[in-house]
N, CA and C of each residue as an Amber inpcrd file, in Angstrom:
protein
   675
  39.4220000 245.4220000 111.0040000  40.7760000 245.0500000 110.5880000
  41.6640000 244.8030000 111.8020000  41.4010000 245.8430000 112.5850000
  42.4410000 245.4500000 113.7200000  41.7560000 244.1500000 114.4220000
  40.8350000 243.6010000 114.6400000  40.0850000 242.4210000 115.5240000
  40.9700000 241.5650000 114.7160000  40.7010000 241.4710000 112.9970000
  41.3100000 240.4550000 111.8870000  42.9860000 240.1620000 112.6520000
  43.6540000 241.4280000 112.9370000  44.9520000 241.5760000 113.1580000
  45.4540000 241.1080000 114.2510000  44.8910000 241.0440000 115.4280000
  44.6350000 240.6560000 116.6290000  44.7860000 239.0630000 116.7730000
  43.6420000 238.7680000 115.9050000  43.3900000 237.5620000 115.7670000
  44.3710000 236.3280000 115.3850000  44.9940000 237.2690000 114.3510000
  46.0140000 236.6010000 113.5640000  47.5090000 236.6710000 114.6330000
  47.5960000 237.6330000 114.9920000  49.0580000 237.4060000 116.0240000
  48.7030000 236.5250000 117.0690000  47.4110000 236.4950000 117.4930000
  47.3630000 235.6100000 118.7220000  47.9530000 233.8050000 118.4600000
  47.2310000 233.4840000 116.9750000  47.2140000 232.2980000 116.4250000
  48.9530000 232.2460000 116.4590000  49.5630000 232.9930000 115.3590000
  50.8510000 232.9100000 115.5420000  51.8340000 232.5680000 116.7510000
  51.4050000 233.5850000 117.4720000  51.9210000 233.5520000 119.2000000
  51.9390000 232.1050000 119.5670000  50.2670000 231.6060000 119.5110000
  49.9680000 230.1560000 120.3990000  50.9280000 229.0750000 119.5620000
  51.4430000 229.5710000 118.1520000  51.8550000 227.9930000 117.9010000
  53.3880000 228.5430000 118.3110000  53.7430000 229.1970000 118.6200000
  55.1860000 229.6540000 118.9550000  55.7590000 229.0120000 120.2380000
  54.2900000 229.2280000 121.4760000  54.1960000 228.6630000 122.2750000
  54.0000000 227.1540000 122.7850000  53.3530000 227.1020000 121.4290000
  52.9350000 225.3870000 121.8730000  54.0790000 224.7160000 121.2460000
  55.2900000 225.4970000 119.9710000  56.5290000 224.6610000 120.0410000
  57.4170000 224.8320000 121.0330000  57.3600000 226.2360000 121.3720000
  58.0350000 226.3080000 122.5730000  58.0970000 225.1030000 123.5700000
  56.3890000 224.6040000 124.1260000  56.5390000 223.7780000 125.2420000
  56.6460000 222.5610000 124.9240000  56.5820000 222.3400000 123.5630000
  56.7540000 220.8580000 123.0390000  57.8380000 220.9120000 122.9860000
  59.1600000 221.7440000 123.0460000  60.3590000 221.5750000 122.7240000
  60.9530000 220.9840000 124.3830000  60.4840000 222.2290000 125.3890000
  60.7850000 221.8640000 126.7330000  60.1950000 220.4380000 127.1530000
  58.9220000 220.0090000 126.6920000  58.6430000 218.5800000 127.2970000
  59.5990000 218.0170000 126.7120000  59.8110000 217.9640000 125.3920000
  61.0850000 216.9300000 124.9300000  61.9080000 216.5690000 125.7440000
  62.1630000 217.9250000 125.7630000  64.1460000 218.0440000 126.6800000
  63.8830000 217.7240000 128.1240000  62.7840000 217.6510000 128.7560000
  62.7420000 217.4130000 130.1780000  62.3280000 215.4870000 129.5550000
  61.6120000 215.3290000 128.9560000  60.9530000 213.5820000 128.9520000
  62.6420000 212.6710000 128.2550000  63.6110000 213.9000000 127.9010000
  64.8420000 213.0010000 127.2400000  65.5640000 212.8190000 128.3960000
  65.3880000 213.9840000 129.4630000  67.0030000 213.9230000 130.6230000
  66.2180000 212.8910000 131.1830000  64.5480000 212.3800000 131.3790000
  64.3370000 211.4290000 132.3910000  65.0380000 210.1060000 132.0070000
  64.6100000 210.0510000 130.0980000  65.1990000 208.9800000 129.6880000
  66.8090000 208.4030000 129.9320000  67.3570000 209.5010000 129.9880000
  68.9030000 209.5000000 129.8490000  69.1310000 208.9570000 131.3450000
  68.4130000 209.8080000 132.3390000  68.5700000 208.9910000 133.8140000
  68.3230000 207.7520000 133.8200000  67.1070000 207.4350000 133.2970000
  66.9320000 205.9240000 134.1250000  67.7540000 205.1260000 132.8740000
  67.9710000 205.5850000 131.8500000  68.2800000 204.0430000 130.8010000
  69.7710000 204.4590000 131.0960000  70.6400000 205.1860000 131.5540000
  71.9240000 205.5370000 131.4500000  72.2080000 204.4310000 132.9670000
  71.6840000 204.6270000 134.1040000  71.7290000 203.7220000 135.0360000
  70.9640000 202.2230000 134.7390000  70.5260000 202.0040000 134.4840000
  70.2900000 200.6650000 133.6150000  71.4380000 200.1620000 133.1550000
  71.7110000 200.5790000 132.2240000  73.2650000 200.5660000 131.5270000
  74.4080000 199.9320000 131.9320000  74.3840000 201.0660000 133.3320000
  75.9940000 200.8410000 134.0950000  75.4090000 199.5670000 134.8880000
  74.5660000 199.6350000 134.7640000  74.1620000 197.7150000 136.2510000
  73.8170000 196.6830000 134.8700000  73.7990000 196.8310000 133.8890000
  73.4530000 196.0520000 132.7330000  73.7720000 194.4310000 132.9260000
  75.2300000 194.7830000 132.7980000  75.9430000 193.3000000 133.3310000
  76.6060000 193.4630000 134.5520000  76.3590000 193.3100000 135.2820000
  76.9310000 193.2760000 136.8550000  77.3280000 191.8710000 137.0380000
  76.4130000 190.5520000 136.0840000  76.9460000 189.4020000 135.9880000
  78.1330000 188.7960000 134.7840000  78.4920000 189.9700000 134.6020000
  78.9770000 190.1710000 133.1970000  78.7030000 188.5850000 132.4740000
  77.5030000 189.0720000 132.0430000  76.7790000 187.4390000 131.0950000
  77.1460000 187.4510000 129.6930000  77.3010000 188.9200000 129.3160000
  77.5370000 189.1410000 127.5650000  78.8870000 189.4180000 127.5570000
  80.1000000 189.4180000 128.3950000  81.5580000 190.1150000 128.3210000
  82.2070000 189.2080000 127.1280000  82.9760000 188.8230000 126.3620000
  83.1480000 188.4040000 125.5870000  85.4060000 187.8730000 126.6030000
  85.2090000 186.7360000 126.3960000  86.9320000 186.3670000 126.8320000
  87.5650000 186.2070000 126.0720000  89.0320000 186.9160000 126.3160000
  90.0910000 186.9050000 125.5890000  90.5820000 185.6280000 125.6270000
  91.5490000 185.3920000 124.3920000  92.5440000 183.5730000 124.7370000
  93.9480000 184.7760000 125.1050000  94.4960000 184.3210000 126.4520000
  95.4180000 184.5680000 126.1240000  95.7400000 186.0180000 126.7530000
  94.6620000 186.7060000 127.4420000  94.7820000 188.2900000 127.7780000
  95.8820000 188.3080000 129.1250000  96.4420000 190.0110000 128.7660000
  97.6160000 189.5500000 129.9520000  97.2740000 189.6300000 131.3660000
  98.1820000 190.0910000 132.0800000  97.4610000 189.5670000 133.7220000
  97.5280000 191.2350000 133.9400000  96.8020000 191.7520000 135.2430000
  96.9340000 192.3750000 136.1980000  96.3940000 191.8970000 137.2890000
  97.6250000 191.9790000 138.3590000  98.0160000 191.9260000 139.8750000
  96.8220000 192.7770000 140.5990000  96.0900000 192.6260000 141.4470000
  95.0840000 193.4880000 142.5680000  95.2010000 192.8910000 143.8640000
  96.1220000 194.0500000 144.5450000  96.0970000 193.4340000 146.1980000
  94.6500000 194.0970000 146.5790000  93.5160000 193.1590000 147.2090000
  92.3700000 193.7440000 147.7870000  92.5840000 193.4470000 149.1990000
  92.5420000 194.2650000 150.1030000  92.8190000 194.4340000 151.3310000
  91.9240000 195.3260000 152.5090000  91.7680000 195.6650000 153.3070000
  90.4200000 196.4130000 154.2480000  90.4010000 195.6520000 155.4420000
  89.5130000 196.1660000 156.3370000  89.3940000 195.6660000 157.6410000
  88.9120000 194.4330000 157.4450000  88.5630000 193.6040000 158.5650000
  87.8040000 192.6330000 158.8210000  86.5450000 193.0010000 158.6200000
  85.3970000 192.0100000 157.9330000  84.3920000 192.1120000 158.0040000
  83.9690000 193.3650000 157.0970000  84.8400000 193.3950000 156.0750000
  83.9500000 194.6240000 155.1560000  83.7940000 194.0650000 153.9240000
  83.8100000 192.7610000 153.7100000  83.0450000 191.8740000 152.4540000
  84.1200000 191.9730000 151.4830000  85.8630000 192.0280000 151.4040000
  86.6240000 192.0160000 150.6250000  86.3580000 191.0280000 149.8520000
  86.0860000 189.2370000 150.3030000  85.7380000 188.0530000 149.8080000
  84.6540000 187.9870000 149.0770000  83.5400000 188.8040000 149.7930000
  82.3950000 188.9580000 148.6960000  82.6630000 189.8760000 147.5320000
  83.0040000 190.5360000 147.5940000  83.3240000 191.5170000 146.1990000
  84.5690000 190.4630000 145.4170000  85.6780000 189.7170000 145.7350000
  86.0730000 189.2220000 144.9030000  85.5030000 188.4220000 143.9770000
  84.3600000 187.4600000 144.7830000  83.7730000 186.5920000 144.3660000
  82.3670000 186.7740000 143.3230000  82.9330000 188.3840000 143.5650000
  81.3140000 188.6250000 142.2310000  82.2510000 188.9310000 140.8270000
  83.2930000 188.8540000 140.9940000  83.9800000 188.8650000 139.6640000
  84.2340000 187.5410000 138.8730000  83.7190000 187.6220000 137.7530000
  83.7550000 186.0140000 136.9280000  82.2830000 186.2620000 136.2360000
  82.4100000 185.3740000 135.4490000  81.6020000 185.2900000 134.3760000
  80.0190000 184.2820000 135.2630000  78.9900000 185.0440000 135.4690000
  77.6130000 184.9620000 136.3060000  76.3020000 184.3580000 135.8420000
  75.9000000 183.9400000 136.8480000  74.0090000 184.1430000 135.8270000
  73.3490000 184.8460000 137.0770000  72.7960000 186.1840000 137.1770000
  71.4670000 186.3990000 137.9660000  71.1230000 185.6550000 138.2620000
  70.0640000 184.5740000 137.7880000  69.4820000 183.3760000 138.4620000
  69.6960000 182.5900000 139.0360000  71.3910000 182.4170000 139.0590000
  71.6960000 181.3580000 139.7080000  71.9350000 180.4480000 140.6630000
  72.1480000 179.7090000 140.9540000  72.0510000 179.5920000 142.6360000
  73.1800000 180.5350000 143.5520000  72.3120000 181.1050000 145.2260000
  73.6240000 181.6860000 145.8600000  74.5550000 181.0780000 146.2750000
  75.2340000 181.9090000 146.1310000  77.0770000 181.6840000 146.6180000
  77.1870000 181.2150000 148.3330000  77.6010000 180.7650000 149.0160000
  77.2900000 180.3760000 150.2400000  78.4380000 181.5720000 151.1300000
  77.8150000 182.3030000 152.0630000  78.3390000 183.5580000 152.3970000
  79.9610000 183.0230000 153.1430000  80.5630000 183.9780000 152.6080000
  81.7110000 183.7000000 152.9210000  82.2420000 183.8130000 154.0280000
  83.7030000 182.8020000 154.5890000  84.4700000 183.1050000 155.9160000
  84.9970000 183.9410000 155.6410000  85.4360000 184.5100000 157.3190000
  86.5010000 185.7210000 157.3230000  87.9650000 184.4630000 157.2520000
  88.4650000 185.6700000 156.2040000  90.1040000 185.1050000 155.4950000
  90.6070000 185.1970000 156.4840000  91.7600000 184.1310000 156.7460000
  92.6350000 184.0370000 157.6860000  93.8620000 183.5570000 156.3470000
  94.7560000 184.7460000 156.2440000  96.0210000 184.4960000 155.6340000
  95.6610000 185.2980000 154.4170000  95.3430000 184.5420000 153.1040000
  95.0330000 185.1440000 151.8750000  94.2520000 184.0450000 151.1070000
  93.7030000 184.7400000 150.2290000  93.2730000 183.8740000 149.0030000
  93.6000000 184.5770000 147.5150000  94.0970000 183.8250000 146.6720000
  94.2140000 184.1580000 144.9930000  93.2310000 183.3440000 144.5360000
  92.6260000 184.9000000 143.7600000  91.6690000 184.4240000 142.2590000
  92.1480000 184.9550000 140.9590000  91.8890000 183.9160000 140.3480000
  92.4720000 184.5440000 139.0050000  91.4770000 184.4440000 137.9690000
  90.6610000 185.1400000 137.3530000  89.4660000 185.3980000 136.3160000
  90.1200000 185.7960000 134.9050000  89.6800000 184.8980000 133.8540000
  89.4490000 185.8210000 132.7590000  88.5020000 186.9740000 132.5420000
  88.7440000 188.1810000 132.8200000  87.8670000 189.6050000 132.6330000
  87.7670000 189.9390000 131.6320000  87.5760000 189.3030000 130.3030000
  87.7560000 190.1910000 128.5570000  89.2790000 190.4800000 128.1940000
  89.4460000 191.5060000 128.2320000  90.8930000 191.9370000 127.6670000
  91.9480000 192.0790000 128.7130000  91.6970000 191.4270000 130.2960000
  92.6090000 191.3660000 131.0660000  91.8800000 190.2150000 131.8190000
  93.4350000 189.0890000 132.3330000  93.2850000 188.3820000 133.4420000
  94.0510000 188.7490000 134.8380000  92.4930000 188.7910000 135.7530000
  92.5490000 189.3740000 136.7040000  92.9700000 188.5660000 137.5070000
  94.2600000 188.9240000 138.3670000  94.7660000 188.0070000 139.9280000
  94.6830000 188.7500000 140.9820000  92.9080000 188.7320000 141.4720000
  93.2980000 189.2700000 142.5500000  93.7920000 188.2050000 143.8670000
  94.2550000 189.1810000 145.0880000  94.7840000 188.5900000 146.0050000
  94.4500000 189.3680000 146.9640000  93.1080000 188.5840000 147.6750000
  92.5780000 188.7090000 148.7270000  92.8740000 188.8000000 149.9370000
  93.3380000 189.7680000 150.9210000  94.1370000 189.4390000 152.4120000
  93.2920000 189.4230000 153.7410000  93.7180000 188.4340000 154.3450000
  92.9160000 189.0670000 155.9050000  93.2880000 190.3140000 156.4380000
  91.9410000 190.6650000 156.6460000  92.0980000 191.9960000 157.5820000
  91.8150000 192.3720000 158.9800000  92.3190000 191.0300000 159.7670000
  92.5100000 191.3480000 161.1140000  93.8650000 192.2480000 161.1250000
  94.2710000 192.1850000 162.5250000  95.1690000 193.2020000 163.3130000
  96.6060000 192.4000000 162.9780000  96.4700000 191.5150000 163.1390000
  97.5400000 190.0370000 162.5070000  98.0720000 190.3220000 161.2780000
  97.3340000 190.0940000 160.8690000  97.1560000 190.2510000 158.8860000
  97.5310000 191.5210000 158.2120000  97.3050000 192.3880000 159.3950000
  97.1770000 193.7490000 158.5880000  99.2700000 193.8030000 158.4510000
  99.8940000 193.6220000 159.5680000 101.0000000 193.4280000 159.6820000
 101.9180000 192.7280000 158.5600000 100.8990000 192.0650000 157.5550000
 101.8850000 191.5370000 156.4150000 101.4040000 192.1710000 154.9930000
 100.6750000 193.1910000 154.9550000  99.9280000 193.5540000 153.8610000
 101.4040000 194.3340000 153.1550000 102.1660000 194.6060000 153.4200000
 103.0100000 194.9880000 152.9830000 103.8280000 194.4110000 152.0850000
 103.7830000 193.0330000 152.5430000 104.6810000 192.2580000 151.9510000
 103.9290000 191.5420000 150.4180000 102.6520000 191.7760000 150.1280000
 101.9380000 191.7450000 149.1830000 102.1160000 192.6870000 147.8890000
 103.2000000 193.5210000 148.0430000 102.9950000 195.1350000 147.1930000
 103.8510000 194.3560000 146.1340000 104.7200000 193.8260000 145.9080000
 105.8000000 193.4400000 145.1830000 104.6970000 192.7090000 143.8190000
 105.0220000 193.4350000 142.5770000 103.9980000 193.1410000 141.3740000
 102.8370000 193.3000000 141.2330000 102.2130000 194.0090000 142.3620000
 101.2210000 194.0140000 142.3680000 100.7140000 195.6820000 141.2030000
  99.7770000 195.5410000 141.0150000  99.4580000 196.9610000 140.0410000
  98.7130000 197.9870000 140.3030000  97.1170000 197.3470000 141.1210000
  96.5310000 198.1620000 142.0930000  96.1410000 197.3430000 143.3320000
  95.7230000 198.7250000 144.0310000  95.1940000 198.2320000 145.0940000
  93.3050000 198.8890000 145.1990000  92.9470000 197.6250000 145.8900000
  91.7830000 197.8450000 146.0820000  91.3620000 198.0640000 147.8570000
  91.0110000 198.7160000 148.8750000  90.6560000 199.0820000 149.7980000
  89.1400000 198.8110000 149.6670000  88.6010000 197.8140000 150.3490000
  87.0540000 197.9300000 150.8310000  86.9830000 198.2890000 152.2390000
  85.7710000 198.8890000 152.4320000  84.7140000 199.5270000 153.2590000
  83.6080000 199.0400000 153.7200000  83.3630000 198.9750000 154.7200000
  82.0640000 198.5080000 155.1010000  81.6130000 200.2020000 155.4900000
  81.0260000 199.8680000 154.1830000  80.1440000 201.5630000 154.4180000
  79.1390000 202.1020000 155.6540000  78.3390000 200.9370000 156.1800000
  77.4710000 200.3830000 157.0470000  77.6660000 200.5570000 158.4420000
  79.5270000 200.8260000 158.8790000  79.9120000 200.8220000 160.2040000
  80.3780000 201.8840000 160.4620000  79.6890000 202.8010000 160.7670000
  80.8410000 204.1740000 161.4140000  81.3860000 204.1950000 162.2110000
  81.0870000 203.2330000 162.8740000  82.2190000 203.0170000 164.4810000
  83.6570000 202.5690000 163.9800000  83.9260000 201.9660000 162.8300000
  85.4140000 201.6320000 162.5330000  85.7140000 202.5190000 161.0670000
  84.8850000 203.2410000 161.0710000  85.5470000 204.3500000 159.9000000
  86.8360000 204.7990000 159.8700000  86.8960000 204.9070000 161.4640000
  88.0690000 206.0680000 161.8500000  89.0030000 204.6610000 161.6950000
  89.1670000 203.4800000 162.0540000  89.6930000 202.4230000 162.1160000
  90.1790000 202.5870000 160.8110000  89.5900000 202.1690000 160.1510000
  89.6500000 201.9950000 158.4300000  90.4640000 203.1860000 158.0540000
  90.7460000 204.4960000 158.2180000  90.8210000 205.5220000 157.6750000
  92.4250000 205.4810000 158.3540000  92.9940000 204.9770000 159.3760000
  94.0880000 204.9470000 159.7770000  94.8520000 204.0570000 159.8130000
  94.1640000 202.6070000 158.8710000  94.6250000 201.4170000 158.1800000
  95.3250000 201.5810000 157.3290000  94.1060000 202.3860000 156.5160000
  94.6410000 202.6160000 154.7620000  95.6440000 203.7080000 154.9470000
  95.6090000 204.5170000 155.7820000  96.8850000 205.8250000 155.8100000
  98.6620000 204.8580000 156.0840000  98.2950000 204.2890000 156.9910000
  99.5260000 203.0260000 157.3040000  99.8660000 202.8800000 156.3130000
  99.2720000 201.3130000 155.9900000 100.0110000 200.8630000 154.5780000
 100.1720000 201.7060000 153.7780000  99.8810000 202.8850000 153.4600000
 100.0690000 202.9780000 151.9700000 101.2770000 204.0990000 152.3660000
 102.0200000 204.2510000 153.5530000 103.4630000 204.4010000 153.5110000
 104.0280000 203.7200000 152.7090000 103.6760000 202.0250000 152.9660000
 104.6860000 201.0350000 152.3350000 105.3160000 201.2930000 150.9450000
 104.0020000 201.7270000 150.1430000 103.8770000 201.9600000 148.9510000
 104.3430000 203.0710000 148.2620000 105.9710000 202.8210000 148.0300000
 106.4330000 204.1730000 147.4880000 106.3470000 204.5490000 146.1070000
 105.7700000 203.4170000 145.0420000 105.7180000 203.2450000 144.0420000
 104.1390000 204.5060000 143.3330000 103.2440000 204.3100000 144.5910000
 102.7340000 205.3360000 144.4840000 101.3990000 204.8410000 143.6590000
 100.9960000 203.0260000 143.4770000  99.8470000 202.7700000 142.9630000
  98.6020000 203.2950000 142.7230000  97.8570000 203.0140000 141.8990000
  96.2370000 203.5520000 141.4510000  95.7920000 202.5250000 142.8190000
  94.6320000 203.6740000 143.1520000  94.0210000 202.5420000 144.5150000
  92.0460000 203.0360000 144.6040000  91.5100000 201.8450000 144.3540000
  90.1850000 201.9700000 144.2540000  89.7390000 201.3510000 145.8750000
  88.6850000 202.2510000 145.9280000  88.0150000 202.0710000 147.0680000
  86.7060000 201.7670000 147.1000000  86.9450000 200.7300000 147.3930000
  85.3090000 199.8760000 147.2750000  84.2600000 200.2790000 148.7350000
  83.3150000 201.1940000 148.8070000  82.1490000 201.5340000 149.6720000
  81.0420000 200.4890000 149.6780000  81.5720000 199.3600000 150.4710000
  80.8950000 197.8420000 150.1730000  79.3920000 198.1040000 151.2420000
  78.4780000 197.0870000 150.6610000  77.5590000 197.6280000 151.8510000
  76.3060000 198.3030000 151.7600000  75.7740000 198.9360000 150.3810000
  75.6690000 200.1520000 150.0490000  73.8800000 199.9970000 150.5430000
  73.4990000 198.3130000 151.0990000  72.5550000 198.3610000 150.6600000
  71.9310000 197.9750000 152.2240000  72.8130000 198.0390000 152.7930000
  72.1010000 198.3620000 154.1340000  71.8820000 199.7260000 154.9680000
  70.9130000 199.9160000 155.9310000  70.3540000 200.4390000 156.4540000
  71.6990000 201.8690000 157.0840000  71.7810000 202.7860000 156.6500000
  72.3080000 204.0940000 157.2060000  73.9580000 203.8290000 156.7470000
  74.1000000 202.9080000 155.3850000  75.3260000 203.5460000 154.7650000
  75.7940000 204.5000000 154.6760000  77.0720000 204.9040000 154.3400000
  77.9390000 206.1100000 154.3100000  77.8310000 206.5340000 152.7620000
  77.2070000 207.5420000 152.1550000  77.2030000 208.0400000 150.9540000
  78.9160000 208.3080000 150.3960000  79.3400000 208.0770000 148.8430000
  80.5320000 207.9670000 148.4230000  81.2720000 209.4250000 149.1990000
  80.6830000 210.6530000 149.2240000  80.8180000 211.8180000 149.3170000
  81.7410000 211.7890000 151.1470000  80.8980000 211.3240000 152.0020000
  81.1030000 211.1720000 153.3200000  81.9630000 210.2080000 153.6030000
  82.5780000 208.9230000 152.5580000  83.3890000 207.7650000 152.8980000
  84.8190000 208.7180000 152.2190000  85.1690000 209.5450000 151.4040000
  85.9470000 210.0780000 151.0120000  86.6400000 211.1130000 151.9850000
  85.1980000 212.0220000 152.0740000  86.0920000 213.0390000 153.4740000
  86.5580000 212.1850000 154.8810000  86.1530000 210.7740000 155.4090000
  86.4790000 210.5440000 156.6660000  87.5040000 209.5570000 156.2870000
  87.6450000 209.2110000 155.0200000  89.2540000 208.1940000 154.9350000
  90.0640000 209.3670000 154.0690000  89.9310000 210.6110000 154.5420000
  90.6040000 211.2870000 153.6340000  91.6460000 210.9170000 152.4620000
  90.5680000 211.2460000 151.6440000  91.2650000 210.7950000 150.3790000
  91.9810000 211.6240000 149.3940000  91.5450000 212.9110000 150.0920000
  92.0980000 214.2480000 149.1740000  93.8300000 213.9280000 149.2370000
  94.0600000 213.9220000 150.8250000  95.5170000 213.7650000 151.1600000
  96.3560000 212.6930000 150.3740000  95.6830000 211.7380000 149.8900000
  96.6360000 210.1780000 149.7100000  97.6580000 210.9280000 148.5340000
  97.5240000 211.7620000 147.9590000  98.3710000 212.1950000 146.8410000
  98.5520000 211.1400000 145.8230000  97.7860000 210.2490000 145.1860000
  97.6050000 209.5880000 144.2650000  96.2110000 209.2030000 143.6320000
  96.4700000 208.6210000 142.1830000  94.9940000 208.5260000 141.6220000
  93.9970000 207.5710000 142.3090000  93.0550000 207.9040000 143.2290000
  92.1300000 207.2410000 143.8630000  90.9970000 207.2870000 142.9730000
  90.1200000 206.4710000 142.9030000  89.2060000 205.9080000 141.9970000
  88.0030000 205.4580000 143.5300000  86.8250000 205.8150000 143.4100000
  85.8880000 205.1390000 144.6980000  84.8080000 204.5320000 143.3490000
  84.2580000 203.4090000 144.4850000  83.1190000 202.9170000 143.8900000
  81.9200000 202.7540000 144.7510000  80.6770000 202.5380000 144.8940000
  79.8610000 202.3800000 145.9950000  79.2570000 200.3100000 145.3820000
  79.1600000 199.6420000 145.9800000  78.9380000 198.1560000 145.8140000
  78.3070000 198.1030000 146.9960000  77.0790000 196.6290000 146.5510000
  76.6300000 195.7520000 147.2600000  76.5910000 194.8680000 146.7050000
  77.0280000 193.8300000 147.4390000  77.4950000 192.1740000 147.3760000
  76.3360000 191.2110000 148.4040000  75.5610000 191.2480000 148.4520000
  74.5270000 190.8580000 149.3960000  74.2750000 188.7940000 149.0120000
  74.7250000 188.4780000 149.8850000  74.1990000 186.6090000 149.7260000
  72.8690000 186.1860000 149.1540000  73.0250000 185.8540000 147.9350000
  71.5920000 185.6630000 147.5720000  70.8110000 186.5430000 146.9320000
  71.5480000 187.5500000 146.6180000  71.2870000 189.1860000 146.8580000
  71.2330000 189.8510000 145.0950000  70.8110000 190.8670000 144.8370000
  71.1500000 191.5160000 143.9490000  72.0060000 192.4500000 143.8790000
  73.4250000 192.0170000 143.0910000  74.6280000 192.5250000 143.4870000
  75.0220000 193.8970000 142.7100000  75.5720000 195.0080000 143.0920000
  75.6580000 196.1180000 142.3080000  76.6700000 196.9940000 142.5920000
  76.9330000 197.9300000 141.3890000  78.5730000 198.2870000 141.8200000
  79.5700000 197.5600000 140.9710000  79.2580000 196.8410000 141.0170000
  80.4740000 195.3190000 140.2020000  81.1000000 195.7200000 138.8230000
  80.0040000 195.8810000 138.2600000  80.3330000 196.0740000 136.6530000
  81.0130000 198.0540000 136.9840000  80.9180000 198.6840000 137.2190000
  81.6950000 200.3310000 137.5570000  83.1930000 199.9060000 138.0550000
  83.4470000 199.1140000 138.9320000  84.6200000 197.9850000 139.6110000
  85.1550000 198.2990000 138.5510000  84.7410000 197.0610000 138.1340000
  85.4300000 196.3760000 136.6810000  86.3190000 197.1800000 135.9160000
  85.1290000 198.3970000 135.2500000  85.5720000 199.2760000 134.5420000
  86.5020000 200.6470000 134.8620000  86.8530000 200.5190000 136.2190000
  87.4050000 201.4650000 136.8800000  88.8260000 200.7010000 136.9860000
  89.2620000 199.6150000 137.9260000  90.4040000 199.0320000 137.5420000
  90.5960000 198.5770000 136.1680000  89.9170000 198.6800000 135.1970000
  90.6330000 198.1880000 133.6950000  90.9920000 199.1200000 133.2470000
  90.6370000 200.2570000 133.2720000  91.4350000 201.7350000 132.9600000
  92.1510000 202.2940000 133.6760000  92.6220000 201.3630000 135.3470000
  93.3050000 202.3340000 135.7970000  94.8540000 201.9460000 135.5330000
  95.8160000 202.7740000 135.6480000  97.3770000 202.6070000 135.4470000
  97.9400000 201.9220000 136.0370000
């Protein structure tokens, strides 16, 4: 009787166990799912191919501004309605003065206004703030030698700004060799200090390239204030 008894708790036990670990494979084979299809997701449309356009949506103003040479022009230019396949974009000049784009984005038309970011240029970024709604700051994530540059750019201007704008920071770059992780571009442009809602993004805009970051952009200035 007791062998019978034995016998019988063991059986019990094993299927206790074997739901047990069928429960844990679940939950470990769901978080893998949730990782990779949740990032899938957010790069889904990066060409935004399926966004659907408004007739008629209202505007928001984006001064995009940053040093020289940190791909402000390329990140404007990945905004608009895309094809992956399509032919590349021919890599862009460094801005001398400004450029306006204006996109239908879905439920907002976007004007941004692109500035040069030489030493010249940087001297009139000020005079850009008037209507404007946010600001966008790119990075060349890629250069640590002008971090500190960059980090005492963006502290400048944004004296100007007493209004106190939402300001996204584009970590452009992301896809070359010994980038600055979002974590490390935050502590060296100190961002804790700016005392306003900062928003970061990490992007690559690459010529020809598979572009990423774009669609998080998007969705970060359309919710911001």
């Amino acid at each position: 009787m007791a062998l019978i008894w034995l016998q019988q708790t063991w059986n019990a036990n094993r299927i206790v166990i074997t739901v047990a670990t069928s429960a844990a494979t679940a939950a470990i084979a769901y978080g893998i799912y949730k990782l990779l299809f949740n990032e899938k997701e957010e790069e889904a449309d990066e060409y935004f191919e399926s966004i659907v356009l408004s007739k008629d949506p209202p505007s928001k103003k984006i001064l995009v501004i940053g040093l020289d040479g940190a791909g402000k022009t390329s990140f404007v230019r990945c905004f608009g309605k895309g094809n992956k396949d399509g032919k590349a974009y021919d890599e862009p000049r460094p801005t001398v003065g400004f450029n306006v784009k204006s996109v239908n984005m879905g439920s907002v038309l976007f004007d941004f206004w692109d500035v040069g970011g030489s030493e010249v240029c940087r001297e009139c970024w000020k005079q850009f703030l008037q209507s404007i709604h946010n600001i966008v700051w790119v990075v060349d994530a890629s250069n640590r030698e002008r971090i500190k540059e960059s980090s005492d750019a963006l502290n400048n201007f944004l004296q100007n700004d007493k209004q106190m704008r939402s300001l996204l920071i584009v970590a452009n770059k992301q896809d070359c060799d010994g980038a600055m992780k979002l974590s490390e571009i935050k502590k060296l442009l100190q961002v804790d200090s700016l005392k306003r809602d900062v928003q970061i993004v990490g992007t690559q805009t690459p010529q020809g390239g598979m572009r990423k970051g774009i669609w998080a952009a998007y969705n970060k200035l359309l919710n911001m204030p």
